[in-house]
N, C-alpha and C positions, 0 to 999 in steps of 0.2 A: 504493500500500500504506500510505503514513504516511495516508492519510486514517482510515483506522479507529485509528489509534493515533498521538497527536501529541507522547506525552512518554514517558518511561521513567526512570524511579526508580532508581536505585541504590545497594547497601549501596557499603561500601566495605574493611574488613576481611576478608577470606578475598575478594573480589570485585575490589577494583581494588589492593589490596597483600594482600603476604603475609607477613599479622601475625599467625595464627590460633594456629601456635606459640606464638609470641615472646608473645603474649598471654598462653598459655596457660601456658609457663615464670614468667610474673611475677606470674598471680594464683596458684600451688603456692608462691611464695617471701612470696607477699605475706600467707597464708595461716598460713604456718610460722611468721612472723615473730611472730602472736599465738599461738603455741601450739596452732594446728588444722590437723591432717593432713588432704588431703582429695586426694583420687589423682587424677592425671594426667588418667586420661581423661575420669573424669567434668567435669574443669572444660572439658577440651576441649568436650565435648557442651553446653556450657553459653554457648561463646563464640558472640557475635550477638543475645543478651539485652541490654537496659541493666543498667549497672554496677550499677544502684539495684536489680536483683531479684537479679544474679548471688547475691550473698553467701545469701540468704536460700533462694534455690531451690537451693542445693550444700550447704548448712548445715541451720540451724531460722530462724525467726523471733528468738530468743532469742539466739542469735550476730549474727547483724542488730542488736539492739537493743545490745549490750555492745560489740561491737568493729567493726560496719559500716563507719563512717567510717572507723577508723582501718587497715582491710583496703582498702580503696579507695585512701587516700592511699600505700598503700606500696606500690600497683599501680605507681600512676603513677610510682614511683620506680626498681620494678626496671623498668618497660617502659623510660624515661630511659636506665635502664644498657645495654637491648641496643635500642636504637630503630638502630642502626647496624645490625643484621641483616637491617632489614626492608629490601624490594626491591619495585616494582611486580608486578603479577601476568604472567603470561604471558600477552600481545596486548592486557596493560589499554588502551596509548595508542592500540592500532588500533583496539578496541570504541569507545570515545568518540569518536576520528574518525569510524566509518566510520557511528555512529549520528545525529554531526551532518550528515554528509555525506549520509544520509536527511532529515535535513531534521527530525528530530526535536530537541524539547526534553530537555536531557539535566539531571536533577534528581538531586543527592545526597543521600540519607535516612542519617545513622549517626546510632545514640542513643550515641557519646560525644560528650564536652566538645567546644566551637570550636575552643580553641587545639590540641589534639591533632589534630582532624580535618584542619584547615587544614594543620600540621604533618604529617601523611601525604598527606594529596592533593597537595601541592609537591614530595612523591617522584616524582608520575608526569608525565612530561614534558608543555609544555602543556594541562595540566587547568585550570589556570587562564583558559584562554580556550575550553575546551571544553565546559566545564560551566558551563551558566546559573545554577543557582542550588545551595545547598549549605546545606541545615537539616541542624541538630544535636540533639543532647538536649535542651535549652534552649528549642526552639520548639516542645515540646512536654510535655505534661503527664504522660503515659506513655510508657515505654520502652517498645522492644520484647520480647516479641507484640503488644503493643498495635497497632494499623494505625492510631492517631492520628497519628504521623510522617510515614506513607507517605499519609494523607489532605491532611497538610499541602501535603507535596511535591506532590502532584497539582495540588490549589491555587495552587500555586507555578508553574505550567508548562499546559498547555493541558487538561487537564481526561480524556481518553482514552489512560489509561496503562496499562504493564507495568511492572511489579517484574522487578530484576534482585538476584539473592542468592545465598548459598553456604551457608545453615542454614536450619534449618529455621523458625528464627525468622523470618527474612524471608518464606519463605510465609505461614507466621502472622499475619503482619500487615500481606500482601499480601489474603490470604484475608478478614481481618477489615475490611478496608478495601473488598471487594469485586473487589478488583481481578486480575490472571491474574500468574504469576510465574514466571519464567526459572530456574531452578537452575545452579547451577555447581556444580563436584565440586572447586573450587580450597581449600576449609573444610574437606575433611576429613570430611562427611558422602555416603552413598552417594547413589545414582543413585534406589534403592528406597524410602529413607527423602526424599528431599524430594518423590517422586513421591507417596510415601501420606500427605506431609505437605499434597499439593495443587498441587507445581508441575506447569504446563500441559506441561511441556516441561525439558530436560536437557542441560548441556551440559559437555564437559571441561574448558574452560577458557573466558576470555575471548578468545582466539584462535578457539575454535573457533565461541563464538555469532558473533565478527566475519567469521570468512571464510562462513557461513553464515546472516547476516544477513535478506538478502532471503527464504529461503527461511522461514527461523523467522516473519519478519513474516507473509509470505502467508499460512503455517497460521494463524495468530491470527486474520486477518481470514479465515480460511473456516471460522472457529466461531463467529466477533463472534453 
Protein backbone atom coordinates (compact mmCIF):
# COMPACT_ATOMS: atom_id res chain seq x y z
CA UNK A 1 0.00 0.00 0.00
CA UNK A 2 2.84 2.80 0.85
CA UNK A 3 3.99 2.04 -2.64
CA UNK A 4 1.31 4.55 -4.04
CA UNK A 5 1.97 6.91 -1.36
CA UNK A 6 5.53 7.22 0.33
CA UNK A 7 5.19 10.59 2.48
CA UNK A 8 2.40 12.31 4.28
CA UNK A 9 2.38 15.94 5.27
CA UNK A 10 1.09 17.05 8.37
CA UNK A 11 -0.44 20.34 9.93
CA UNK A 12 0.14 20.38 13.40
CA UNK A 13 -2.37 22.77 15.27
CA UNK A 14 -5.92 21.21 15.77
CA UNK A 15 -3.93 17.83 14.19
CA UNK A 16 -1.14 16.75 16.29
CA UNK A 17 -1.81 19.25 19.50
CA UNK A 18 -4.67 20.82 20.72
CA UNK A 19 -4.05 24.43 20.34
CA UNK A 20 -7.16 25.48 18.04
CA UNK A 21 -8.78 27.11 21.24
CA UNK A 22 -5.86 28.29 23.18
CA UNK A 23 -5.04 29.97 19.68
CA UNK A 24 -8.06 31.20 19.36
CA UNK A 25 -8.57 32.72 23.09
CA UNK A 26 -5.03 34.72 22.40
CA UNK A 27 -5.78 36.01 18.96
CA UNK A 28 -9.62 37.73 20.68
CA UNK A 29 -7.10 39.13 23.46
CA UNK A 30 -4.58 39.93 21.10
CA UNK A 31 -7.00 41.65 19.11
CA UNK A 32 -8.62 43.66 22.02
CA UNK A 33 -5.43 44.75 23.03
CA UNK A 34 -5.43 47.34 19.97
CA UNK A 35 -8.95 48.31 20.34
CA UNK A 36 -10.77 45.74 17.67
CA UNK A 37 -13.42 43.57 18.68
CA UNK A 38 -13.62 40.64 16.59
CA UNK A 39 -15.81 37.58 17.98
CA UNK A 40 -14.86 34.37 18.90
CA UNK A 41 -15.91 32.24 16.35
CA UNK A 42 -15.18 33.89 13.46
CA UNK A 43 -11.26 33.85 14.50
CA UNK A 44 -11.93 30.31 15.21
CA UNK A 45 -12.81 29.71 11.49
CA UNK A 46 -9.88 31.43 10.67
CA UNK A 47 -7.20 29.33 12.62
CA UNK A 48 -4.86 27.15 10.18
CA UNK A 49 -4.38 30.25 7.84
CA UNK A 50 -0.75 31.84 8.39
CA UNK A 51 -0.58 34.42 10.96
CA UNK A 52 0.44 36.95 7.99
CA UNK A 53 -3.22 36.66 6.38
CA UNK A 54 -5.05 35.82 9.60
CA UNK A 55 -5.28 39.71 10.79
CA UNK A 56 -6.29 40.96 7.33
CA UNK A 57 -8.83 38.15 6.33
CA UNK A 58 -10.84 38.64 10.19
CA UNK A 59 -10.34 42.47 9.65
CA UNK A 60 -9.74 44.88 6.39
CA UNK A 61 -6.47 45.26 4.79
CA UNK A 62 -6.29 48.76 6.51
CA UNK A 63 -6.20 47.17 10.01
CA UNK A 64 -3.38 44.91 8.56
CA UNK A 65 -1.40 47.88 7.51
CA UNK A 66 -1.81 50.09 11.13
CA UNK A 67 -1.75 47.47 13.78
CA UNK A 68 -0.73 43.88 11.99
CA UNK A 69 2.51 43.53 13.51
CA UNK A 70 1.70 44.63 16.53
CA UNK A 71 -1.67 42.07 16.65
CA UNK A 72 0.60 39.24 15.83
CA UNK A 73 3.31 40.12 18.51
CA UNK A 74 0.60 40.14 21.33
CA UNK A 75 -0.47 36.66 19.91
CA UNK A 76 2.43 35.21 20.67
CA UNK A 77 2.22 36.71 24.15
CA UNK A 78 -1.05 35.69 25.21
CA UNK A 79 -0.57 32.07 23.57
CA UNK A 80 3.14 32.37 26.00
CA UNK A 81 0.43 32.99 28.94
CA UNK A 82 -1.75 29.71 28.31
CA UNK A 83 0.92 27.43 26.08
CA UNK A 84 0.40 25.37 29.49
CA UNK A 85 -3.11 24.27 28.37
CA UNK A 86 -2.03 22.89 25.27
CA UNK A 87 -1.91 18.93 25.26
CA UNK A 88 -1.18 16.59 22.39
CA UNK A 89 -4.13 15.48 20.29
CA UNK A 90 -5.86 12.32 20.83
CA UNK A 91 -3.74 9.06 19.39
CA UNK A 92 -1.26 12.16 17.92
CA UNK A 93 1.89 9.72 19.12
CA UNK A 94 0.04 6.44 17.78
CA UNK A 95 -0.65 8.22 14.15
CA UNK A 96 3.10 9.06 13.65
CA UNK A 97 4.04 5.79 14.91
CA UNK A 98 1.90 3.60 13.28
CA UNK A 99 2.45 5.95 9.93
CA UNK A 100 6.26 5.30 10.24
CA UNK A 101 5.64 1.85 11.11
CA UNK A 102 4.04 1.93 7.36
CA UNK A 103 7.14 2.79 6.32
CA UNK A 104 6.12 6.07 5.23
CA UNK A 105 7.90 9.50 5.35
CA UNK A 106 6.37 11.52 7.94
CA UNK A 107 6.79 15.47 6.94
CA UNK A 108 5.49 18.42 9.12
CA UNK A 109 3.98 21.54 7.02
CA UNK A 110 2.77 24.41 9.88
CA UNK A 111 2.81 28.01 8.60
CA UNK A 112 3.83 29.26 12.06
CA UNK A 113 7.25 30.41 13.27
CA UNK A 114 10.28 27.55 14.08
CA UNK A 115 10.61 28.24 17.55
CA UNK A 116 6.93 27.92 18.35
CA UNK A 117 6.52 24.92 16.05
CA UNK A 118 9.46 23.04 17.58
CA UNK A 119 8.20 24.20 20.85
CA UNK A 120 4.74 22.39 20.28
CA UNK A 121 5.85 19.30 18.56
CA UNK A 122 8.23 18.54 21.82
CA UNK A 123 4.77 18.32 23.51
CA UNK A 124 4.03 15.07 21.77
CA UNK A 125 6.08 12.37 22.99
CA UNK A 126 8.86 11.11 20.46
CA UNK A 127 8.10 13.27 17.45
CA UNK A 128 11.35 14.18 17.55
CA UNK A 129 12.58 10.91 16.10
CA UNK A 130 9.25 10.20 14.36
CA UNK A 131 9.16 12.96 12.03
CA UNK A 132 11.73 13.29 9.37
CA UNK A 133 11.60 16.59 8.59
CA UNK A 134 9.53 19.75 9.97
CA UNK A 135 9.07 23.15 7.47
CA UNK A 136 7.74 26.04 8.95
CA UNK A 137 6.42 29.44 7.76
CA UNK A 138 9.98 30.46 6.92
CA UNK A 139 10.56 27.94 4.09
CA UNK A 140 8.03 29.33 2.46
CA UNK A 141 6.87 32.39 0.62
CA UNK A 142 3.17 31.95 1.24
CA UNK A 143 1.16 30.84 4.03
CA UNK A 144 -1.46 28.90 4.07
CA UNK A 145 -4.05 28.32 1.57
CA UNK A 146 -1.38 28.74 -0.39
CA UNK A 147 -0.18 24.71 -1.01
CA UNK A 148 3.46 26.22 -1.53
CA UNK A 149 4.35 24.71 2.07
CA UNK A 150 2.78 21.44 1.47
CA UNK A 151 4.64 21.45 -2.02
CA UNK A 152 7.71 22.17 -0.14
CA UNK A 153 7.06 19.30 2.29
CA UNK A 154 6.51 16.90 -0.45
CA UNK A 155 9.98 18.00 -1.78
CA UNK A 156 11.12 17.35 1.56
CA UNK A 157 10.10 13.44 1.72
CA UNK A 158 9.47 11.11 -1.26
CA UNK A 159 7.45 12.87 -3.68
CA UNK A 160 3.72 10.68 -3.55
CA UNK A 161 1.89 12.26 -0.75
CA UNK A 162 -1.35 13.00 1.48
CA UNK A 163 -2.14 15.93 3.58
CA UNK A 164 -3.05 15.34 6.94
CA UNK A 165 -5.30 18.48 8.44
CA UNK A 166 -8.06 19.66 10.63
CA UNK A 167 -9.29 23.04 8.56
CA UNK A 168 -10.13 23.75 5.89
CA UNK A 169 -7.16 25.52 5.10
CA UNK A 170 -5.01 22.52 4.93
CA UNK A 171 -7.33 21.20 2.11
CA UNK A 172 -6.70 24.34 0.59
CA UNK A 173 -3.60 23.83 0.17
CA UNK A 174 -3.41 20.30 -0.12
CA UNK A 175 -5.94 20.89 -3.18
CA UNK A 176 -3.65 23.63 -4.56
CA UNK A 177 -0.70 21.70 -4.33
CA UNK A 178 -2.43 18.88 -6.17
CA UNK A 179 -2.37 16.62 -3.60
CA UNK A 180 -5.50 14.38 -1.80
CA UNK A 181 -6.04 15.32 2.08
CA UNK A 182 -7.04 13.47 5.32
CA UNK A 183 -9.60 15.76 7.45
CA UNK A 184 -9.66 15.47 11.13
CA UNK A 185 -12.64 16.88 13.17
CA UNK A 186 -9.84 17.50 16.04
CA UNK A 187 -10.11 21.93 14.66
CA UNK A 188 -13.30 22.28 15.21
CA UNK A 189 -14.55 22.29 11.64
CA UNK A 190 -17.25 19.73 10.48
CA UNK A 191 -17.06 16.41 8.62
CA UNK A 192 -19.25 18.40 5.68
CA UNK A 193 -17.33 21.59 5.48
CA UNK A 194 -13.80 19.80 5.00
CA UNK A 195 -15.41 17.25 2.63
CA UNK A 196 -16.97 20.29 0.39
CA UNK A 197 -13.61 21.86 1.03
CA UNK A 198 -12.15 18.69 -0.89
CA UNK A 199 -10.88 16.32 1.79
CA UNK A 200 -10.69 12.60 0.06
CA UNK A 201 -11.60 11.25 3.37
CA UNK A 202 -12.61 12.15 7.31
CA UNK A 203 -11.73 11.37 10.32
CA UNK A 204 -12.56 11.84 14.26
CA UNK A 205 -9.44 12.01 15.43
CA UNK A 206 -5.89 11.13 15.14
CA UNK A 207 -6.64 7.98 16.97
CA UNK A 208 -9.12 7.02 14.73
CA UNK A 209 -7.01 7.68 11.08
CA UNK A 210 -4.34 5.46 13.37
CA UNK A 211 -6.33 2.58 14.27
CA UNK A 212 -7.77 2.77 10.68
CA UNK A 213 -4.66 3.33 8.94
CA UNK A 214 -4.33 0.55 6.59
CA UNK A 215 -7.62 0.75 5.52
CA UNK A 216 -7.67 4.68 4.72
CA UNK A 217 -4.29 3.85 2.76
CA UNK A 218 -5.95 1.17 0.60
CA UNK A 219 -8.81 3.50 -0.46
CA UNK A 220 -6.30 6.01 -1.69
CA UNK A 221 -4.45 3.62 -3.70
CA UNK A 222 -7.88 2.30 -5.21
CA UNK A 223 -8.40 5.87 -6.61
CA UNK A 224 -4.55 6.78 -7.35
Amino acid sequence: MSSHVDTVVLDLDGTLVDSVYVHTLAWKAAFRDVGVDVPAHRIHRGIGMGGDRLVAHLTSDAVEAAVGDTVRDQHARHLDERFHEIVPTDGAVELLAGLRAAGLDVVLASSGGRELTHRLLDLVDGADTLVHEVLTGSDADRSKPSGELVARAVEAGGGRAVVVGDAVWDVAAAHEAGLPCWGLLSGGFSEAELREAGAVAVFASARELADGLDAALADLAATA
